[in-house]
Backbone as CSV, one residue per row, in Angstrom:
resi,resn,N_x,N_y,N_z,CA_x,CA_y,CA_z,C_x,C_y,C_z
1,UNK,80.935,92.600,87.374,82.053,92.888,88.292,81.521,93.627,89.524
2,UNK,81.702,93.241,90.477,81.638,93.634,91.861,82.043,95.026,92.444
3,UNK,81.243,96.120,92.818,81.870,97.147,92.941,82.890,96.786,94.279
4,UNK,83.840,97.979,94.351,85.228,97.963,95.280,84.613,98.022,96.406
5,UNK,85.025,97.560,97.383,84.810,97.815,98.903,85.538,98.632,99.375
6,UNK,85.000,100.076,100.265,85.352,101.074,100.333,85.419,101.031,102.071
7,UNK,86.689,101.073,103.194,86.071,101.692,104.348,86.485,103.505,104.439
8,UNK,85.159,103.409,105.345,86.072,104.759,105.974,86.630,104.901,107.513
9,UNK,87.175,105.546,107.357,88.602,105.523,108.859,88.122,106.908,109.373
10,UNK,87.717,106.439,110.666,87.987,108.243,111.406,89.072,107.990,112.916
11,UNK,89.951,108.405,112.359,91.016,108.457,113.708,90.242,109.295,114.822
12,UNK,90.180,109.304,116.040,89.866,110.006,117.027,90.462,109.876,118.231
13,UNK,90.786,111.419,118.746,91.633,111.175,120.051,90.643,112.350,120.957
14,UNK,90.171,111.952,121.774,89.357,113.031,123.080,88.414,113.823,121.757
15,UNK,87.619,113.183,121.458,86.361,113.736,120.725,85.463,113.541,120.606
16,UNK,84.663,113.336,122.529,83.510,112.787,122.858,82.583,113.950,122.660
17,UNK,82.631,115.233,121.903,81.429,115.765,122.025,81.573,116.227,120.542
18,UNK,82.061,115.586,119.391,81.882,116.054,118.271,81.428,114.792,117.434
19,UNK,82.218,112.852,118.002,82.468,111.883,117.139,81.546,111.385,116.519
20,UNK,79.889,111.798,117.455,78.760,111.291,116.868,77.991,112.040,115.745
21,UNK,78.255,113.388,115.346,77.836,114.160,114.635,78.641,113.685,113.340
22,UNK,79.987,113.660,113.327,80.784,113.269,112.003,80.372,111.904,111.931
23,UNK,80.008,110.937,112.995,79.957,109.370,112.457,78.651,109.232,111.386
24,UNK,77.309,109.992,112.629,75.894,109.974,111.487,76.132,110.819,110.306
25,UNK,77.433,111.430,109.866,77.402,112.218,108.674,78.105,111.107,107.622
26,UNK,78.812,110.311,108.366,79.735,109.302,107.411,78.985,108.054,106.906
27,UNK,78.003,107.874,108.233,77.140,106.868,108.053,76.124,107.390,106.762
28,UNK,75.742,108.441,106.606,75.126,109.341,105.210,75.504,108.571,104.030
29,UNK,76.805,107.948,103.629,77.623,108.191,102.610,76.786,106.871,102.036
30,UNK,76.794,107.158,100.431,75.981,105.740,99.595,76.947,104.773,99.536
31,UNK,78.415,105.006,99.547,79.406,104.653,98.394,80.113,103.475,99.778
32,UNK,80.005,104.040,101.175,80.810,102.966,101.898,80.852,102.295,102.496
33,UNK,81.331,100.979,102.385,81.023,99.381,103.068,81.189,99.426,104.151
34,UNK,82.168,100.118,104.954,82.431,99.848,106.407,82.765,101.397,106.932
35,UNK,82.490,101.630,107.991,83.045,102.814,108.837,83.777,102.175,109.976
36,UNK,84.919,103.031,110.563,85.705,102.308,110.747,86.528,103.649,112.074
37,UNK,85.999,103.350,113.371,86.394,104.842,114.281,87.808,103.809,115.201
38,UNK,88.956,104.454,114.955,90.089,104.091,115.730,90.131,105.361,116.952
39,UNK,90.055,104.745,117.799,90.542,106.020,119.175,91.639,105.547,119.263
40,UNK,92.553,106.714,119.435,94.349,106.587,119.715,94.338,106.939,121.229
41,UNK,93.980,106.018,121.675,94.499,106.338,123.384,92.832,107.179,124.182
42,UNK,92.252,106.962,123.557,91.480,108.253,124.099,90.863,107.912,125.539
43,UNK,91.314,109.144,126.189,90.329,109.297,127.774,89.370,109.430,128.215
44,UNK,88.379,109.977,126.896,87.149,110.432,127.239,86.204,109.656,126.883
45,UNK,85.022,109.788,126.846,83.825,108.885,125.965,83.377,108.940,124.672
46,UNK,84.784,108.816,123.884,84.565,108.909,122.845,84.148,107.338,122.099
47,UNK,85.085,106.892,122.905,84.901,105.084,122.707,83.255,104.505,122.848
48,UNK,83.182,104.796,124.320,81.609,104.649,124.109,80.506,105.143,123.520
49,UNK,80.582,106.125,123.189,80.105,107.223,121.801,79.798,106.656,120.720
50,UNK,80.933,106.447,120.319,81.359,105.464,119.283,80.528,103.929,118.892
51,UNK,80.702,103.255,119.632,80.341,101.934,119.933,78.736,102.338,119.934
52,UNK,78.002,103.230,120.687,76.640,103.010,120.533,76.075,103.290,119.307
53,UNK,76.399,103.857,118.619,76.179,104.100,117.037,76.226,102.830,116.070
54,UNK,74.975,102.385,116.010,74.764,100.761,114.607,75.130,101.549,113.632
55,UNK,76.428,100.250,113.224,76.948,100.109,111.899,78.873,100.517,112.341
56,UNK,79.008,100.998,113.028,80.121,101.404,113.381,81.293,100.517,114.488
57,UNK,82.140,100.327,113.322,83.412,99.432,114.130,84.151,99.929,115.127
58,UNK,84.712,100.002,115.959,85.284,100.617,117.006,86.728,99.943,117.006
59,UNK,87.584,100.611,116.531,89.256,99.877,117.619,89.716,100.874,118.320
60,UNK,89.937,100.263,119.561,90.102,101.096,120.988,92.183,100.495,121.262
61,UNK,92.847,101.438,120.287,94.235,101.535,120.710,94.433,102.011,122.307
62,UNK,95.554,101.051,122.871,95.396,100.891,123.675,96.044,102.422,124.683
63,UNK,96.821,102.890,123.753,98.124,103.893,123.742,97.842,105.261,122.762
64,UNK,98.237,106.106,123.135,98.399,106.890,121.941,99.237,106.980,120.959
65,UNK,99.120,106.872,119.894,99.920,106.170,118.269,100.338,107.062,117.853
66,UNK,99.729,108.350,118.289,99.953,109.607,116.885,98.568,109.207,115.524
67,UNK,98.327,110.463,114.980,97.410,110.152,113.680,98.417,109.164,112.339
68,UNK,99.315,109.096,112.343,99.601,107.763,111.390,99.506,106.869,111.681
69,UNK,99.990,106.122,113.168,99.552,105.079,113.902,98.024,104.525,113.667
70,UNK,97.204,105.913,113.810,95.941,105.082,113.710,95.138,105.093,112.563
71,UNK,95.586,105.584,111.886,95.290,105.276,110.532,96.235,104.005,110.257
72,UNK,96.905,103.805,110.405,97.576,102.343,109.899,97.167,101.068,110.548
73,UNK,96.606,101.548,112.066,95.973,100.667,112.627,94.356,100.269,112.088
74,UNK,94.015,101.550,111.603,92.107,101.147,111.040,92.565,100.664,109.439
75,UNK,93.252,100.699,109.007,93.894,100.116,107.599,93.775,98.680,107.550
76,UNK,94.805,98.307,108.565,94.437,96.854,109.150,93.821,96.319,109.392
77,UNK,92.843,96.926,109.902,91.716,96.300,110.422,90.572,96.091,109.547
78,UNK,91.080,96.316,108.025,90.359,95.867,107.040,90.784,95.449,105.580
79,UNK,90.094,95.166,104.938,90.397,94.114,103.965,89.892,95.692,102.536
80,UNK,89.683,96.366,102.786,89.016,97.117,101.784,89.755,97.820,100.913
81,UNK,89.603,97.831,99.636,90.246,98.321,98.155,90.242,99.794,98.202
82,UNK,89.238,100.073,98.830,89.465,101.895,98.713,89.359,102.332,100.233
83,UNK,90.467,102.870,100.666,90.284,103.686,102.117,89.889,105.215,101.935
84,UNK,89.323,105.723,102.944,89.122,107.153,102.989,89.068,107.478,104.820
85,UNK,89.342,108.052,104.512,90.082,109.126,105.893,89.365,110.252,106.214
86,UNK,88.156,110.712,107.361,87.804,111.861,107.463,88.256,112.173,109.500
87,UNK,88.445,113.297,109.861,88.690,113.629,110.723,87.696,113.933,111.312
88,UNK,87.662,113.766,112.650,86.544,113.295,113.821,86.159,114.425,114.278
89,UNK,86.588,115.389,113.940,86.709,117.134,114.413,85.488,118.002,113.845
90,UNK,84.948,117.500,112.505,84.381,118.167,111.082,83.209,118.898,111.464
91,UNK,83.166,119.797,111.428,81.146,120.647,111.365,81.090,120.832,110.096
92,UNK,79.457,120.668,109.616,79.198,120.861,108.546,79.258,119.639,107.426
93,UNK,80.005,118.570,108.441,79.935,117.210,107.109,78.884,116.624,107.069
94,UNK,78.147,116.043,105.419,77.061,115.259,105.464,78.011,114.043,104.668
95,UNK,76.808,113.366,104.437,77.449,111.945,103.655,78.013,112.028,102.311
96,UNK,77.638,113.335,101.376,77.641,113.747,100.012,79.107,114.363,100.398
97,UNK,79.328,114.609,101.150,81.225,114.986,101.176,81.980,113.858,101.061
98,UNK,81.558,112.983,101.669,82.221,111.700,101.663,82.504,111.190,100.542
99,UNK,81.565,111.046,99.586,81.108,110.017,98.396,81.650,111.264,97.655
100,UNK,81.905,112.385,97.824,83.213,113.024,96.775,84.490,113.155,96.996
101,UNK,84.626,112.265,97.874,86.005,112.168,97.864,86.234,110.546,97.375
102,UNK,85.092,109.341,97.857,85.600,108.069,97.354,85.073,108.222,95.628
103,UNK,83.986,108.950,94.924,83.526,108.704,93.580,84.488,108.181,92.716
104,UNK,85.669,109.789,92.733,86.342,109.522,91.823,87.551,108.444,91.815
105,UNK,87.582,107.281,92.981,88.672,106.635,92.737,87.761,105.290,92.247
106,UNK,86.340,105.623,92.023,85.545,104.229,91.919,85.287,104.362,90.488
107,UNK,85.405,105.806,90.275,85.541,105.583,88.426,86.899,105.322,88.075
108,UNK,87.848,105.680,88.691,89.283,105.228,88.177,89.912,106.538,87.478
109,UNK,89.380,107.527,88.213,90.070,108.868,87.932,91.355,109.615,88.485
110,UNK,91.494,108.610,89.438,92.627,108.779,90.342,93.164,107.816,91.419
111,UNK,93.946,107.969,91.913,94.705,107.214,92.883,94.642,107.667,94.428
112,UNK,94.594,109.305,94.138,94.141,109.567,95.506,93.504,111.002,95.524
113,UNK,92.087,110.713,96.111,91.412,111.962,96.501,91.723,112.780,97.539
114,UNK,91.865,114.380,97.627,92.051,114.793,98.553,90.413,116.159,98.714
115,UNK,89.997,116.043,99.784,89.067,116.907,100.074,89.112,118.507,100.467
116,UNK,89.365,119.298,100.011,89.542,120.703,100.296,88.269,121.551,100.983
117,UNK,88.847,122.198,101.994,87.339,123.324,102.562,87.087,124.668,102.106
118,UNK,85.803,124.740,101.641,85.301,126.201,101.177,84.201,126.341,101.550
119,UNK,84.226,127.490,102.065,82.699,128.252,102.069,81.935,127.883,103.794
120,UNK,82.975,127.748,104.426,82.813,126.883,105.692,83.401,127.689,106.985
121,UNK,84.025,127.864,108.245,84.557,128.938,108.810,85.746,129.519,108.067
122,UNK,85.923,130.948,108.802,86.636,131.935,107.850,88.370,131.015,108.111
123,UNK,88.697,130.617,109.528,90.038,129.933,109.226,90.311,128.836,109.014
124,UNK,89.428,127.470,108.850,89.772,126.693,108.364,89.745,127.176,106.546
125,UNK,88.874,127.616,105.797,89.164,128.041,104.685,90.235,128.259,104.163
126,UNK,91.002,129.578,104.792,92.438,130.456,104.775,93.326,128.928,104.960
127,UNK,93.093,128.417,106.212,94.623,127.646,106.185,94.880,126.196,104.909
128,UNK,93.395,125.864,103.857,93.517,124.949,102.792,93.932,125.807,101.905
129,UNK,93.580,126.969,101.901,94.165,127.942,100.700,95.877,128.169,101.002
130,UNK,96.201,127.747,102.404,97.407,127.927,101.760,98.407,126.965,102.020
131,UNK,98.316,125.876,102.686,98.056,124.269,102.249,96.977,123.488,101.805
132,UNK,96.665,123.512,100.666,95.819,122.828,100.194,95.992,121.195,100.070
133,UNK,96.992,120.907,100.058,97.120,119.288,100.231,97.176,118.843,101.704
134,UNK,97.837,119.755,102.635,97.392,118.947,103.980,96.019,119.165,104.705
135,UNK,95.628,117.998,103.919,94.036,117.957,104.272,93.553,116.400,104.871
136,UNK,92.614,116.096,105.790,92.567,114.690,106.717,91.584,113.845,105.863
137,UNK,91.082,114.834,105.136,90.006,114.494,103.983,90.070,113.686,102.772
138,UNK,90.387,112.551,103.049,90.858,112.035,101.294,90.738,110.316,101.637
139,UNK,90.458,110.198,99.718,90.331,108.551,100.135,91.673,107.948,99.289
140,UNK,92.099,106.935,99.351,93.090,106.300,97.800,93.016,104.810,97.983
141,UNK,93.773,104.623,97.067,93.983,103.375,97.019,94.652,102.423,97.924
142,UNK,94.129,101.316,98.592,94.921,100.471,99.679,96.313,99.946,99.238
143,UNK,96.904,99.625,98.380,97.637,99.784,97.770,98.885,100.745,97.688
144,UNK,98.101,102.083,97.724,99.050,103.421,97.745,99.473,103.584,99.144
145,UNK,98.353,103.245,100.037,98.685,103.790,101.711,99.437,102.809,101.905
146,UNK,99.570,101.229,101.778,100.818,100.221,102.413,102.121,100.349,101.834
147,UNK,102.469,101.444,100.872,103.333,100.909,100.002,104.064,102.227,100.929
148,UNK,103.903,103.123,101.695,104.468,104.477,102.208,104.696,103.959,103.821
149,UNK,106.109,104.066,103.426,107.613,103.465,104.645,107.114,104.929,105.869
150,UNK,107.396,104.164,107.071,106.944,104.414,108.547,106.150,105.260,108.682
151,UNK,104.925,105.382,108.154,103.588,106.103,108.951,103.324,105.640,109.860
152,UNK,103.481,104.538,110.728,103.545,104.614,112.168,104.162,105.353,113.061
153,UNK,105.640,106.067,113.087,105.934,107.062,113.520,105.875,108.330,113.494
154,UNK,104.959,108.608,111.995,104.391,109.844,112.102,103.168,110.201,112.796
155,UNK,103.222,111.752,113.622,102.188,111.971,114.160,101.492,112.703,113.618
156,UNK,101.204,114.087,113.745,100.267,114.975,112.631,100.688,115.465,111.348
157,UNK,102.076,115.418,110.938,102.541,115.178,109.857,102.405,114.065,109.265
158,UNK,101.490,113.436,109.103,101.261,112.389,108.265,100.522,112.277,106.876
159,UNK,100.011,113.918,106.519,99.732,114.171,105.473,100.729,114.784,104.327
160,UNK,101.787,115.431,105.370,102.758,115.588,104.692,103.415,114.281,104.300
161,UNK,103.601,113.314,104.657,104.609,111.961,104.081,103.746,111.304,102.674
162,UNK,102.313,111.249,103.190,101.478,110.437,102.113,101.978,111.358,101.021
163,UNK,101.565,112.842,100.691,101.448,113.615,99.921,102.798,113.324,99.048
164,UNK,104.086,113.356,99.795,105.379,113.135,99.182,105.712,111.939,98.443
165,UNK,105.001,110.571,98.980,105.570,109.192,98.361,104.133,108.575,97.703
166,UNK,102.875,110.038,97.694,101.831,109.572,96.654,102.791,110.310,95.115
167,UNK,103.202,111.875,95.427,103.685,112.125,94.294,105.040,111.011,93.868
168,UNK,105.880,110.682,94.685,107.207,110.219,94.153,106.902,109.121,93.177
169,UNK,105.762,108.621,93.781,105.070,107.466,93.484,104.232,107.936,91.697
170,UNK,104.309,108.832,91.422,103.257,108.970,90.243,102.129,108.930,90.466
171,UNK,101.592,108.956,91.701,100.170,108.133,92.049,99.601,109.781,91.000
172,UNK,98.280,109.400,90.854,97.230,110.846,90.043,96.792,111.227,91.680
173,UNK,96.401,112.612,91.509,96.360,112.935,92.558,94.861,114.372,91.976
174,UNK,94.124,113.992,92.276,92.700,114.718,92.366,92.273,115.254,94.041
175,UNK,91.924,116.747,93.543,91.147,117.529,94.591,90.130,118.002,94.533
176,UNK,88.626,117.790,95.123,87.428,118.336,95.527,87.282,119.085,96.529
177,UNK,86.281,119.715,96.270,85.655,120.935,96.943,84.321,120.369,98.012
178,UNK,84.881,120.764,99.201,83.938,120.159,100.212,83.136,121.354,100.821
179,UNK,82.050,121.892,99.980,81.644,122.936,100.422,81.096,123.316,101.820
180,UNK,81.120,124.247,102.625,80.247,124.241,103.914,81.370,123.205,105.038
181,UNK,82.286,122.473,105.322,82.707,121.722,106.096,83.427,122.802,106.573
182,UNK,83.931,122.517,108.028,84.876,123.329,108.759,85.472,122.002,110.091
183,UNK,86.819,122.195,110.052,87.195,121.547,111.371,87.278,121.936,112.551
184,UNK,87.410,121.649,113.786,87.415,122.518,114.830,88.522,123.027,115.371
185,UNK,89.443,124.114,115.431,90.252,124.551,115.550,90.560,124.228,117.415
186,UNK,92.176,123.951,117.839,92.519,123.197,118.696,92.064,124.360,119.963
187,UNK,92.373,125.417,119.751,91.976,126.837,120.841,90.447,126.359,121.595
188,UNK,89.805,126.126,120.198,88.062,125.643,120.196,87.519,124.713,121.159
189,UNK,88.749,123.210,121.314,88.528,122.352,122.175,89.305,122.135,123.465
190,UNK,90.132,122.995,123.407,90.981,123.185,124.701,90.904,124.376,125.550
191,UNK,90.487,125.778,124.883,91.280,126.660,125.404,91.896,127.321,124.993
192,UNK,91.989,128.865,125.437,93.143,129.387,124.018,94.885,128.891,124.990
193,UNK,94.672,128.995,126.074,95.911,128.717,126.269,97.046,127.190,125.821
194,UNK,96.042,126.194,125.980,96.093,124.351,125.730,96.013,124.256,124.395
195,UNK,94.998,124.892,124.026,95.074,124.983,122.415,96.133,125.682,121.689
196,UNK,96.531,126.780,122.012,97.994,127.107,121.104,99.189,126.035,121.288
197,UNK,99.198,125.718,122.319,100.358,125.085,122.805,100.316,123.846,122.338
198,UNK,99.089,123.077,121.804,98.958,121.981,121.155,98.882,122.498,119.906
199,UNK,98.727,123.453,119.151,98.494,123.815,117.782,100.608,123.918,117.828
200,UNK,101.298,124.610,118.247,102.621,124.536,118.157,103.237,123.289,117.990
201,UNK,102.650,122.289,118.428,103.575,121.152,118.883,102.877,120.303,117.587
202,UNK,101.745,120.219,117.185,100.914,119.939,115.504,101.687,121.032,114.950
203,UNK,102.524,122.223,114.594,103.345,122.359,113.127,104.516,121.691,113.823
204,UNK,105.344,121.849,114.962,106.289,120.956,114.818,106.436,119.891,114.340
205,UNK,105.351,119.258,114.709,105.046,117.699,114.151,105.002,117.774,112.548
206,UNK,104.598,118.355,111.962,104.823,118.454,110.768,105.976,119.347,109.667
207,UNK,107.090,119.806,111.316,108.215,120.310,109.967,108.935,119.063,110.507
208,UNK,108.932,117.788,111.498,110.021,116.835,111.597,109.319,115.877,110.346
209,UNK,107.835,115.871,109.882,107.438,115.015,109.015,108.422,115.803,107.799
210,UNK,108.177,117.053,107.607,108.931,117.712,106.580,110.307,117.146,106.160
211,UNK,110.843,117.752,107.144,112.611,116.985,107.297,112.493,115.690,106.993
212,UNK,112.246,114.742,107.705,112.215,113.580,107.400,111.823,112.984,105.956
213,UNK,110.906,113.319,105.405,110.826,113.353,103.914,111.780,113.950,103.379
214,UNK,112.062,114.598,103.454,113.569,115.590,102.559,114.628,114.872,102.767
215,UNK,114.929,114.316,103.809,116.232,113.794,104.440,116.354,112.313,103.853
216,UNK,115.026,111.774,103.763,114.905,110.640,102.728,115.025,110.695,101.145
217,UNK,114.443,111.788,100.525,114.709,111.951,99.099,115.864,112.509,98.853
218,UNK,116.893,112.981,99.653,118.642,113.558,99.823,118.966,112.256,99.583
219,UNK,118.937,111.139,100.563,119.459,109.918,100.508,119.634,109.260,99.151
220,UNK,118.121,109.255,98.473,118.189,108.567,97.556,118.367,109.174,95.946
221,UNK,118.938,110.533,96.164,119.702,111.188,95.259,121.321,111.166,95.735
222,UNK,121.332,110.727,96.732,123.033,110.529,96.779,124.020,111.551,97.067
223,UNK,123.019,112.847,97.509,124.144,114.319,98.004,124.086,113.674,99.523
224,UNK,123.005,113.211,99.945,122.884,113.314,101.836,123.089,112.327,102.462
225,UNK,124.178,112.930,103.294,125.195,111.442,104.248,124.701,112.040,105.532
């Protein structure tokens, strides 16, 4: 029997001076058939970044999608049994992070991996400790990601929706320890001023993902008109 074909997806929006460090870290990985970089609109040279790196697929959205958009768009754009998802942002990733987040869905230990940070900067740490499931880090089953109604209109809440209709779903749900990784905090790449103001408008984005999940499982308990 043929092992699963695994891609990996890195959404990227304006992350021409980080995309090549996470791509040669993804490119590391033993376990995956395709890498797979979607830019959502991006302005900068991340595209071409991208593209010069052998082995690496490029889809250049034409618009900005939001991060569910383009994850649903690099989904598409392949045929593969196991997806995994790492964010284009990451310091500290090698290829051995990767291949612990796809292992365990290639032994059949789960349905969906999620990758947690430790031991890596002091606030990305703090903020998995106290969401530990909204994490960009995870692989599952192709299967599990088509079967979850409008992730195209979600934007950075899109870990919140998977998380809700992987559990509603029964899916198994396994978490690893990605030691040493850190993401880059938005202050980091903007500015503290551009960066808060985009870090505000990323939790908004994720209490309308909130609501919106709630407002859907009201429905289909029959209290919410």
């Amino acid at each position: 029997m043929s092992r699963l074909k695994v891609a990996v997806i890195v959404p990227a929006y304006n992350e021409e001076s980080r995309i090549a460090e996470v791509l040669e870290a993804v490119k590391g990985s033993q376990l995956a058939s395709e890498v797979i970089v979607v830019s959502d609109g991006s302005i900068d040279n991340t595209v071409p970044i991208a593209r010069a790196i052998p082995g690496v697929r490029v889809l250049d959205l034409p618009f900005n999608m939001g991060k569910g958009g383009a994850m649903a768009a690099g989904v598409a754009g392949t045929q593969a049994d196991i997806i995994a998802f790492v964010d284009a942002d990451l310091r500290g990733l090698r290829g051995d992070h990767v291949d612990q987040i796809i292992q365990p869905l290639l032994d059949h230990r789960c349905d969906m991996c999620i990758g947690i940070f430790r031991g890596g900067e002091f606030w990305s740490d703090t903020a998995q400790r106290i969401s530990p499931y909204i994490s960009g880090q995870r692989a599952m089953k192709r299967k599990l990601f088509e079967s979850i109604p409008f992730l195209t209109e979600v934007r950075m809440g899109v870990e919140v929706t998977i998380n809700y209709h992987a559990r509603r779903q029964k899916a198994r749900i396994l978490r690893v320890v990605l030691h040493g990784v850190s993401n880059t905090h938005k202050e980091q790449k903007l500015g503290f001023v551009r960066g808060a103001k985009a870090r505000a408008q990323m939790y908004a984005e994720i209490g309308r993902a909130v609501v919106k999940t709630r407002r859907r499982r009201a429905r289909r308990s029959g209290w919410y008109r």
